[in-house]
C-alpha positions as CSV (number, residue, x, y, z in Angstrom):
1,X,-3.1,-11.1,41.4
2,X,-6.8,-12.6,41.3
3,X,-9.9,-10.8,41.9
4,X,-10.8,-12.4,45.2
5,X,-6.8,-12.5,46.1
6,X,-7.3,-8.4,45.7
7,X,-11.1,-8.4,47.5
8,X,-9.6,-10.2,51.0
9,X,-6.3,-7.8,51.1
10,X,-8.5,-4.3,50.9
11,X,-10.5,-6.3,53.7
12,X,-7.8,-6.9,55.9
13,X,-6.6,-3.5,55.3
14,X,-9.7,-1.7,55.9
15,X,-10.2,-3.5,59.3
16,X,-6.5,-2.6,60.7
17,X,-7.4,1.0,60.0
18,X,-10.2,0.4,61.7
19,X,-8.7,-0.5,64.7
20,X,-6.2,2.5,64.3
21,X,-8.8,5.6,64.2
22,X,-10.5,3.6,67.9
23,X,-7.0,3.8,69.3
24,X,-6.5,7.3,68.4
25,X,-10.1,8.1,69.1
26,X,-9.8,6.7,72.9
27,X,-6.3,8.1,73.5
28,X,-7.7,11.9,72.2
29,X,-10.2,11.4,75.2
30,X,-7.6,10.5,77.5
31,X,-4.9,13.5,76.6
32,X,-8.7,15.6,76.8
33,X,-9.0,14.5,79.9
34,X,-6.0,15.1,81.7
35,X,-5.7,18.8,80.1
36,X,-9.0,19.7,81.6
37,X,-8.1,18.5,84.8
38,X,-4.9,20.5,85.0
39,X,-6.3,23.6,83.2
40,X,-9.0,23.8,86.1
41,X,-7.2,22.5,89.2
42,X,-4.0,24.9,88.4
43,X,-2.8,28.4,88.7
44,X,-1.7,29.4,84.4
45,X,-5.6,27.9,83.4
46,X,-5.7,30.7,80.1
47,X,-1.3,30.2,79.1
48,X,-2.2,26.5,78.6
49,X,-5.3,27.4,76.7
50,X,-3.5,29.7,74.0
51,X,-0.5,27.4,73.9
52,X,-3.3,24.5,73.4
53,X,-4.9,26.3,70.5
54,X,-1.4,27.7,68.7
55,X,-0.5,23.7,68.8
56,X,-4.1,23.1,67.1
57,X,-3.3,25.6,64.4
58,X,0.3,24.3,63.8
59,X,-0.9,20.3,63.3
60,X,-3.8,21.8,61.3
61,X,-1.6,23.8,58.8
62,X,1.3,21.1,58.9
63,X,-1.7,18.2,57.9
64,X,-2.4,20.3,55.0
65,X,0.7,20.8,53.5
66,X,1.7,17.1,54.1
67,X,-1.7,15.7,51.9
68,X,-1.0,18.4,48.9
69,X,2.6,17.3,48.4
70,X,1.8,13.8,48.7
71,X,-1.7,14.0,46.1
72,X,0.7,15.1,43.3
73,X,3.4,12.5,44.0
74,X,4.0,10.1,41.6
75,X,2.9,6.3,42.7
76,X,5.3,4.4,44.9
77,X,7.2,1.7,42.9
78,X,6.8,-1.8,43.7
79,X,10.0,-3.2,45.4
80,X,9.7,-6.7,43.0
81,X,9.5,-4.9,40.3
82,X,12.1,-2.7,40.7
83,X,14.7,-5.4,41.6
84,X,13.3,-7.3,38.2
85,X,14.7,-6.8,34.6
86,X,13.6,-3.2,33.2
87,X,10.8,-3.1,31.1
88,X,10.7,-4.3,27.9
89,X,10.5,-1.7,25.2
90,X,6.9,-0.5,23.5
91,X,6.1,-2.2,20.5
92,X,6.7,0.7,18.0
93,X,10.4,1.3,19.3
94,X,11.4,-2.3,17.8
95,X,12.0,-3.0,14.4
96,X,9.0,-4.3,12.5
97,X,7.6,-5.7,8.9
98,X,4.5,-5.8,7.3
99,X,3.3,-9.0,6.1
100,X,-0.3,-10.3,4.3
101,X,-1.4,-13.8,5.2
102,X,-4.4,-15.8,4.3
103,X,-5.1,-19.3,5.7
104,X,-8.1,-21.7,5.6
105,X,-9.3,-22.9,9.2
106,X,-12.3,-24.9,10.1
107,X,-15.8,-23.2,10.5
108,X,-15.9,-24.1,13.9
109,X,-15.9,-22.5,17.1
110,X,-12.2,-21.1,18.8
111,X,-10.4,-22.3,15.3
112,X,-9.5,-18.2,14.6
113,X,-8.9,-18.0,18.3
114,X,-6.8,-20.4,18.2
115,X,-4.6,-19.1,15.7
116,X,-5.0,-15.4,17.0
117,X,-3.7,-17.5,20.1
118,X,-0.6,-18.7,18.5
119,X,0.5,-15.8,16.4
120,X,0.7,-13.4,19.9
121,X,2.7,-16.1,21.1
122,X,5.3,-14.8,19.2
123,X,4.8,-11.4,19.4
124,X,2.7,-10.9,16.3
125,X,0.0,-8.5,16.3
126,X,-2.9,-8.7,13.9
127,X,-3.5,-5.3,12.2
128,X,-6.8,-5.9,10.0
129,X,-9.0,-9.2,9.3
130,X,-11.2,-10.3,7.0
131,X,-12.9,-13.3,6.2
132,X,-14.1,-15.2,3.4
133,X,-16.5,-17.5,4.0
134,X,-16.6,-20.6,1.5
135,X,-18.6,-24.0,1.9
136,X,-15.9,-26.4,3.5
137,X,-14.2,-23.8,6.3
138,X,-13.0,-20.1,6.1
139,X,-10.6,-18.1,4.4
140,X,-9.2,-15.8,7.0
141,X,-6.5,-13.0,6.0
142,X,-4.9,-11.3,7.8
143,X,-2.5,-7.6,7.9
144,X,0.2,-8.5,10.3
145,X,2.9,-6.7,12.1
146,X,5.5,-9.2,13.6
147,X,9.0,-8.9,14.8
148,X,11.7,-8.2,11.9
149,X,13.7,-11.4,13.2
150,X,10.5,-13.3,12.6
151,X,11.1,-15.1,9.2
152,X,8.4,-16.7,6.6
153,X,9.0,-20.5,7.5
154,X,8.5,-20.0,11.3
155,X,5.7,-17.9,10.9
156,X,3.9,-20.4,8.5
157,X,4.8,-23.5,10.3
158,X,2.9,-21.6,13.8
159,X,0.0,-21.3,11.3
160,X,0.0,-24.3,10.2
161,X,0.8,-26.0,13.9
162,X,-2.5,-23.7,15.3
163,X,-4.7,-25.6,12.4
164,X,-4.0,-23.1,9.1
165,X,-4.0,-25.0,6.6
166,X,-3.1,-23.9,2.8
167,X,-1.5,-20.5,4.1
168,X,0.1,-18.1,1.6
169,X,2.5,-15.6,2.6
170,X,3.6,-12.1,1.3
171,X,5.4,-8.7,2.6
172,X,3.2,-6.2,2.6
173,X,3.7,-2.5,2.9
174,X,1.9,1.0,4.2
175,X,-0.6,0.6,1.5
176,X,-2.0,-2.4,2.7
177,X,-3.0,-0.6,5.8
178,X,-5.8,1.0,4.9
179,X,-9.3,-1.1,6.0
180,X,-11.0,-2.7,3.2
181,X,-14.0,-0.6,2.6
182,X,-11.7,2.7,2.1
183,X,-9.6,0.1,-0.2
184,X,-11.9,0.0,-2.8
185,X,-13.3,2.7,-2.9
186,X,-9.8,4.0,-3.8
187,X,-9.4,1.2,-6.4
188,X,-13.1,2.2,-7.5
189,X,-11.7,5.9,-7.7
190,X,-8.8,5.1,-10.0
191,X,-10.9,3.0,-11.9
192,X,-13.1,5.5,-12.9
193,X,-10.7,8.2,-13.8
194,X,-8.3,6.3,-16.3
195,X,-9.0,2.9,-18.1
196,X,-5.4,1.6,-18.1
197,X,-5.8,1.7,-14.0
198,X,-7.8,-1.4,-14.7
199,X,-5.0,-3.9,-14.2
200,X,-3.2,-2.3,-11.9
201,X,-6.0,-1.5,-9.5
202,X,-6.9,-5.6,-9.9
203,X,-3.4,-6.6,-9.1
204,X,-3.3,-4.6,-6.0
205,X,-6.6,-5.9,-5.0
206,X,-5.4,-9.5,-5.3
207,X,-1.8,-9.8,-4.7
208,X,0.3,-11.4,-6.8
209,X,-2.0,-12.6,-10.3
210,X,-1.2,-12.5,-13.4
211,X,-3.8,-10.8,-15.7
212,X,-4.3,-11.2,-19.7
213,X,-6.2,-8.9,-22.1
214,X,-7.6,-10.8,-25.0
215,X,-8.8,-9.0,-28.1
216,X,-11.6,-10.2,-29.5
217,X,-9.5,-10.6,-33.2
218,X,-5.8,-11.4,-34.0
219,X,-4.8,-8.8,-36.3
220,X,-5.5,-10.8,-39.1
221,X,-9.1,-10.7,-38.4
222,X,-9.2,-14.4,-37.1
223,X,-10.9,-14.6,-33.5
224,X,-9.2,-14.7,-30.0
225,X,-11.4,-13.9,-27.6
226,X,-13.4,-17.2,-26.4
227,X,-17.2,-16.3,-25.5
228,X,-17.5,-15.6,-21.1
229,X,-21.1,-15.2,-20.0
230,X,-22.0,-11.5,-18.8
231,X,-21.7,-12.8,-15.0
232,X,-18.1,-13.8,-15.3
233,X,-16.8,-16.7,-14.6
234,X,-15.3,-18.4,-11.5
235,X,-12.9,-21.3,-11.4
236,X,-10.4,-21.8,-8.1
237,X,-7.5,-20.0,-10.1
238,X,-9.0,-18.3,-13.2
239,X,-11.3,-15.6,-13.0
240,X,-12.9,-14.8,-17.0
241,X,-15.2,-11.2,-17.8
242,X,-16.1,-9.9,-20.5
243,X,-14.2,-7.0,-21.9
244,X,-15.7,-3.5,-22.8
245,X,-14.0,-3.8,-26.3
246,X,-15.2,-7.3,-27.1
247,X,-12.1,-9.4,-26.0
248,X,-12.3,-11.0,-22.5
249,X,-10.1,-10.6,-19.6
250,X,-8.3,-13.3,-18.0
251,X,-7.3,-13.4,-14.5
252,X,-4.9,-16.4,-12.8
253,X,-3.6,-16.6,-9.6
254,X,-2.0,-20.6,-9.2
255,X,-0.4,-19.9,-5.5
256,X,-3.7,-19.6,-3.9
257,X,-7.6,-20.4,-5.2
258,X,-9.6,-17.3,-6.2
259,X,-12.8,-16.6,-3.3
260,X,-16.2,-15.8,-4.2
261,X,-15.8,-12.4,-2.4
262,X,-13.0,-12.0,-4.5
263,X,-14.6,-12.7,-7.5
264,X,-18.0,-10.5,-6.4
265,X,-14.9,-7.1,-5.5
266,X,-13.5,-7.8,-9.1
267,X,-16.8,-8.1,-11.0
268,X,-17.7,-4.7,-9.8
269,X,-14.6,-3.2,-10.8
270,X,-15.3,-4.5,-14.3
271,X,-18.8,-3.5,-14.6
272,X,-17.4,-0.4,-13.2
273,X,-15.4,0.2,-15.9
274,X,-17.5,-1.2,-18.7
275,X,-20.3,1.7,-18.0
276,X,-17.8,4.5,-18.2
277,X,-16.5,3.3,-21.4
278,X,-12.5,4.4,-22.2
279,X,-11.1,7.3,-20.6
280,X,-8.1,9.0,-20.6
281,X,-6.7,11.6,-18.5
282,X,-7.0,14.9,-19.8
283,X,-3.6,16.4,-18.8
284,X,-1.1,18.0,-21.2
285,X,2.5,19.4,-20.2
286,X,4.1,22.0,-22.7
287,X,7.8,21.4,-23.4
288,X,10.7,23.5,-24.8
289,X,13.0,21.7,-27.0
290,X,17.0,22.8,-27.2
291,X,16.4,24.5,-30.7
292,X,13.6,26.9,-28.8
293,X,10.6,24.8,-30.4
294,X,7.7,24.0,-28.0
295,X,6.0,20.4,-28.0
296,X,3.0,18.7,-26.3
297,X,3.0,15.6,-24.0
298,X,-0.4,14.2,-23.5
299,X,-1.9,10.7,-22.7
300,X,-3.5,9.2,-26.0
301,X,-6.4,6.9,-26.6
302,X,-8.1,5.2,-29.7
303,X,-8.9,8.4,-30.7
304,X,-6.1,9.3,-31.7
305,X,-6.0,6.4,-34.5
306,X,-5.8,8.2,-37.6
307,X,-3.4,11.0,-36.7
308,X,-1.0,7.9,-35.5
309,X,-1.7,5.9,-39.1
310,X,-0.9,9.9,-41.0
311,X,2.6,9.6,-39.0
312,X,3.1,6.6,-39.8
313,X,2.7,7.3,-43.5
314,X,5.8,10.5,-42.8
315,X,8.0,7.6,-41.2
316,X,10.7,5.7,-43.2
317,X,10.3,2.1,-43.5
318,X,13.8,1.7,-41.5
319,X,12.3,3.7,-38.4
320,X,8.9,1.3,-39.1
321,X,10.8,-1.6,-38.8
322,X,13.1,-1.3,-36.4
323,X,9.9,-0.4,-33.9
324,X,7.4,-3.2,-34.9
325,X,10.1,-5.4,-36.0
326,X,8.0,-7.5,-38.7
327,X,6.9,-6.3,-42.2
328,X,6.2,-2.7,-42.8
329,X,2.9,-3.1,-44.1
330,X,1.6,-4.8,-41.2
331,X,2.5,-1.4,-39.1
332,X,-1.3,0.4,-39.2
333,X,-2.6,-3.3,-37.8
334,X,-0.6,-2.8,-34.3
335,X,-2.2,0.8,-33.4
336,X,-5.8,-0.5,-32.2
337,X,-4.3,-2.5,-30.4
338,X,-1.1,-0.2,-28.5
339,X,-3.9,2.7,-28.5
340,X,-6.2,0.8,-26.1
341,X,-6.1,1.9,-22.6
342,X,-6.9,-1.6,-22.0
343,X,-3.4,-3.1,-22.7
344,X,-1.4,-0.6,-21.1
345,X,-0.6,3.7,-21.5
346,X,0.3,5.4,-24.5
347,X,2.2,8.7,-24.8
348,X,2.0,11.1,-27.4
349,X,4.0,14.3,-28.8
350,X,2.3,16.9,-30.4
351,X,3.7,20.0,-31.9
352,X,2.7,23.3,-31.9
353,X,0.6,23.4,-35.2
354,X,-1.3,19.8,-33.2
355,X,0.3,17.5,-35.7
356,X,1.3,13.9,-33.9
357,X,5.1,13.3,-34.2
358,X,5.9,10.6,-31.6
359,X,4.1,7.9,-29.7
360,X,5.5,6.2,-26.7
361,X,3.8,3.1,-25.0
362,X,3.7,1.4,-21.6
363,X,2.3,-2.2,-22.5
364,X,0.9,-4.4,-19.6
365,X,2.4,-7.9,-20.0
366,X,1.3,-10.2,-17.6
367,X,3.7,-9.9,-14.6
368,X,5.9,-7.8,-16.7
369,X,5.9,-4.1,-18.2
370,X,7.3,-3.5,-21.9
371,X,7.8,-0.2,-23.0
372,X,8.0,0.9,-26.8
373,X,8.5,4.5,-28.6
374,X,8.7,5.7,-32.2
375,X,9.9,9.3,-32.9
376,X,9.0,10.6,-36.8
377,X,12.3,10.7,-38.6
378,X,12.0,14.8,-39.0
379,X,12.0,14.7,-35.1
380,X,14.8,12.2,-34.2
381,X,17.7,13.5,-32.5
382,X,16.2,16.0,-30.5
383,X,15.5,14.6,-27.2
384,X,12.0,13.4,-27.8
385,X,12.4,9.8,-27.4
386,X,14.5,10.3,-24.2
387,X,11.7,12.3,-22.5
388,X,8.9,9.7,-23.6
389,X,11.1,7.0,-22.1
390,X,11.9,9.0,-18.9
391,X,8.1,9.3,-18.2
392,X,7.0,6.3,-19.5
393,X,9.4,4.5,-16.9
394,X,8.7,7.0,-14.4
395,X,4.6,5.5,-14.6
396,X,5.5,2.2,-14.5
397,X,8.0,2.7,-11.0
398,X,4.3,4.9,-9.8
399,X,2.6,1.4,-10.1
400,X,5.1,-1.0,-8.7
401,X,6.7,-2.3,-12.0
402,X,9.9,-4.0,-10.7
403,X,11.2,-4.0,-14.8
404,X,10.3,-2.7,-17.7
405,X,12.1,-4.2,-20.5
406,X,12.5,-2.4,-24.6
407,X,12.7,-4.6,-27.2
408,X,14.8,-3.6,-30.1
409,X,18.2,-3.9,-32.5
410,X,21.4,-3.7,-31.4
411,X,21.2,-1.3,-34.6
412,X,18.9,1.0,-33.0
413,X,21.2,3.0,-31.2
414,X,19.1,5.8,-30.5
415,X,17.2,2.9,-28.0
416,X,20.1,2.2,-26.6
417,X,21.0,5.4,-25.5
418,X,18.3,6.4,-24.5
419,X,17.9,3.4,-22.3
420,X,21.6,4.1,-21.0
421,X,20.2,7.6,-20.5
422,X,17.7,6.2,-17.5
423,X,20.6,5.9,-15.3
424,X,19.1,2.2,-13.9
425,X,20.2,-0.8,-13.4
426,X,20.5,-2.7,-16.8
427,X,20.0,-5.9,-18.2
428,X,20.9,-7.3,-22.4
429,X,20.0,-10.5,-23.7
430,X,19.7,-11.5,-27.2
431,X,16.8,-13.1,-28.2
432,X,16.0,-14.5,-32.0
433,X,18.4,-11.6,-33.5
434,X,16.7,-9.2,-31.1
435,X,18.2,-7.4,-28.1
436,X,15.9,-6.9,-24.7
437,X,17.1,-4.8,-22.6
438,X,15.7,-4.7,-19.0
439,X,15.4,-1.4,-16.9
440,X,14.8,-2.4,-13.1
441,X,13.5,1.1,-11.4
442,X,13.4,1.3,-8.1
443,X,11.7,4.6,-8.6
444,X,11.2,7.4,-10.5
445,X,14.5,8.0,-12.0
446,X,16.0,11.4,-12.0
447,X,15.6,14.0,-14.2
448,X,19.0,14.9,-15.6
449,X,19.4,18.2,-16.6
450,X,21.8,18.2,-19.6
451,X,21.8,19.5,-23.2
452,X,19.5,17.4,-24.5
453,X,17.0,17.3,-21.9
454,X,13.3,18.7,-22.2
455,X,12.4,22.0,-20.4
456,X,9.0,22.1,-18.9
457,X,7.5,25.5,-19.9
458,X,6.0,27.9,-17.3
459,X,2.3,27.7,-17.2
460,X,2.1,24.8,-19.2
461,X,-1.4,23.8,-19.6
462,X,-2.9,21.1,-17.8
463,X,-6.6,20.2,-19.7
């Protein structure tokens, strides 16, 4: 019903009750009238004036009772309605997903309404937007909630039919729901605390990208690294900065073009992290192996350099080889390298006495995650590599790793159990005389408590 449609019916109705209150007004004077005339001209004059006011009284106390009953009644029910089809159910009692959208429209007036226009049309409702201006049009994305029978194609081709053009599509999930500003400051957060969060914090800023740490030398001393001006670089799927450590770091995205807003959020992060300098969380969990003996689990950094290079000097050449897989010699050359927050988290295992026994390491590799441990031969056997492994894989679920993957020997049976030991989902390929196998966690896995696992002592120590 229209404005004015509503305006002339509370006319019409205020005039008929108009007319109502004169009628009752003139026929009051009338009833008056002829009850004066027969209270004066007739013999029971003071009967019919109590009996007058008890019937006062009465319509008096009867008025009130009838207007409080009705002031707390519920609102009438409009007969359409109620011979229509029920109501439809409230948004958050049907089944929903998540998705992340970004689109380029024209930088012209009712282009996002447009497409705000088309997307309600099927019952999508747009959670968060933000825009990214560029020269030619905007880039709008977009945190939408739409019906679960809603699927990718019809949802694009809408987009694309209300003037989107290059759209990109992508579930999303309760993470994505917090608004931008709280977003990176979280990302900012992490950042700051850990230096391996660097990647991961990128990669949840941009979606799906795949991102390369370069060092600045191979380890044979020849260069890597190519030279990227202090400001970055921006190209419309490559993103280049500088590293802290002298390499550079390389960030691709072919499904859609980088924006400068992107690039300006990233740059920070970067220059963020380049002032702290590397950093490693501080924690340390105490451990109680089957024999009795207690052992250390911390996080390790480059610092940790020379006590890895003294175990690697207690380690057979066999256990060498069948980690690094190439010549023995070339061993020291790797631990730079897997010691650098940079390229991913390393594990180590102290003993009581401080003395490094075992090193486990969660390398960053591109879209994928490899994970890598060796256990000092005086160690082996005792559960050590299973509980690196369990933890290690237990990060990489934490950041949305959808595989890890170990490579090793068929040989190298103590890898292969301990793999077996994750209880995952497992994959085996042979590659080059080499056997991958792939772990695919869908979360932490659990923490079996046989023989051979670890025992977390009480109050271990948390630095």
């Amino acid at each position: 019903m229209t404005d004015a449609t509503s305006a002339r019916s509370a006319r019409r109705h205020h005039w008929r009750r108009d007319v109502v209150e004169l009628a009752a007004l003139f026929t009051a004077v009338a009833v008056a009238d002829a009850v004066a005339n027969t209270i004066a001209h007739g013999p029971s004059g003071p009967v019919l004036l109590c009996a007058g006011a008890v019937a006062l009284l009465a319509t008096a106390g009867f008025h009130v009772w009838w207007a409080r009953r009705h002031e707390h009644a519920p609102p009438p029910t409009d007969t359409a309605a109620a011979g229509a089809a029920p109501p439809a159910p409230a948004a958050g009692a049907r089944e929903t997903v998540l998705w992340r959208m970004r689109t380029t429209v024209q930088d012209e007036p009712g282009s996002l309404a447009a497409l705000c226009t088309a997307l309600a049309a099927l019952g999508v409702d747009i959670l968060s937007l933000q825009t990214h201006p560029l020269s030619k049009g905007t880039v709008d994305e977009f945190l939408l909630r739409a019906p679960a029978g809603l699927g990718p194609a019809e949802l694009t081709r809408t987009v694309a039919g209300a003037g989107g053009t290059h759209s990109w599509l992508e579930r999303a999930d309760a993470h994505d729901l917090v608004d931008a500003p709280t977003r990176m400051l979280g990302l900012a957060t992490r950042t700051a605390l850990d230096s391996a969060e660097l990647p991961l914090a990128l990669r949840q800023l941009l979606g799906r990208c795949t991102i390369h740490s370069v060092p600045a030398r191979s380890l044979t001393g020849q260069p890597l690294a190519e030279e990227v001006p202090a400001e970055g670089v921006l190209e419309e799927h490559t993103m280049k900065f500088r590293d802290p450590s002298g390499g550079s770091l390389t960030i691709e995205r072919p499904q859609v073009p980088f924006t400068p807003t992107e690039f300006a959020r990233v740059r920070a992060l970067v220059e963020l992290d380049t002032r702290l300098g590397q950093r490693v969380p501080p924690r340390r969990d105490v451990l109680t192996l089957p024999e009795g003996n207690e052992i250390t689990v911390r996080r390790a950094g480059t610092g940790d350099l020379a006590a890895a290079r003294a175990m690697h000097e207690r380690c057979s050449d066999r256990t060498l080889a069948q980690r690094y897989h190439g010549p023995v010699g070339d061993a020291d050359r790797y631990l730079g390298h897997l010691l650098s927050p940079r390229f991913g988290r390393t594990l180590a295992v102290e003993t009581a006495s401080g003395r490094l026994v075992a090193l486990g390491h969660l390398l960053w590799d591109g879209d994928e995650t490899e994970v890598a441990l060796l256990v000092e031969d005086a160690w082996q056997q005792r559960g050590i590599g299973a509980e690196l492994l369990r933890r290690l894989v237990a990060m990489a679920a934490e950041t949305g790793c959808e595989s890890v993957y170990a490579i090793t020997q068929a040989s190298n049976t103590g890898m292969v159990a301990a793999m077996r030991g994750l209880e995952l989902p497992l994959d085996y390929q042979i590659e080059e005389g080499t056997l991958v196998i792939t772990a695919r966690p869908a979360g932490p896995p659990p923490h079996r408590e046989d023989r051979t696992a670890l025992r977390l002592r009480d109050g271990s120590r948390h630095g």
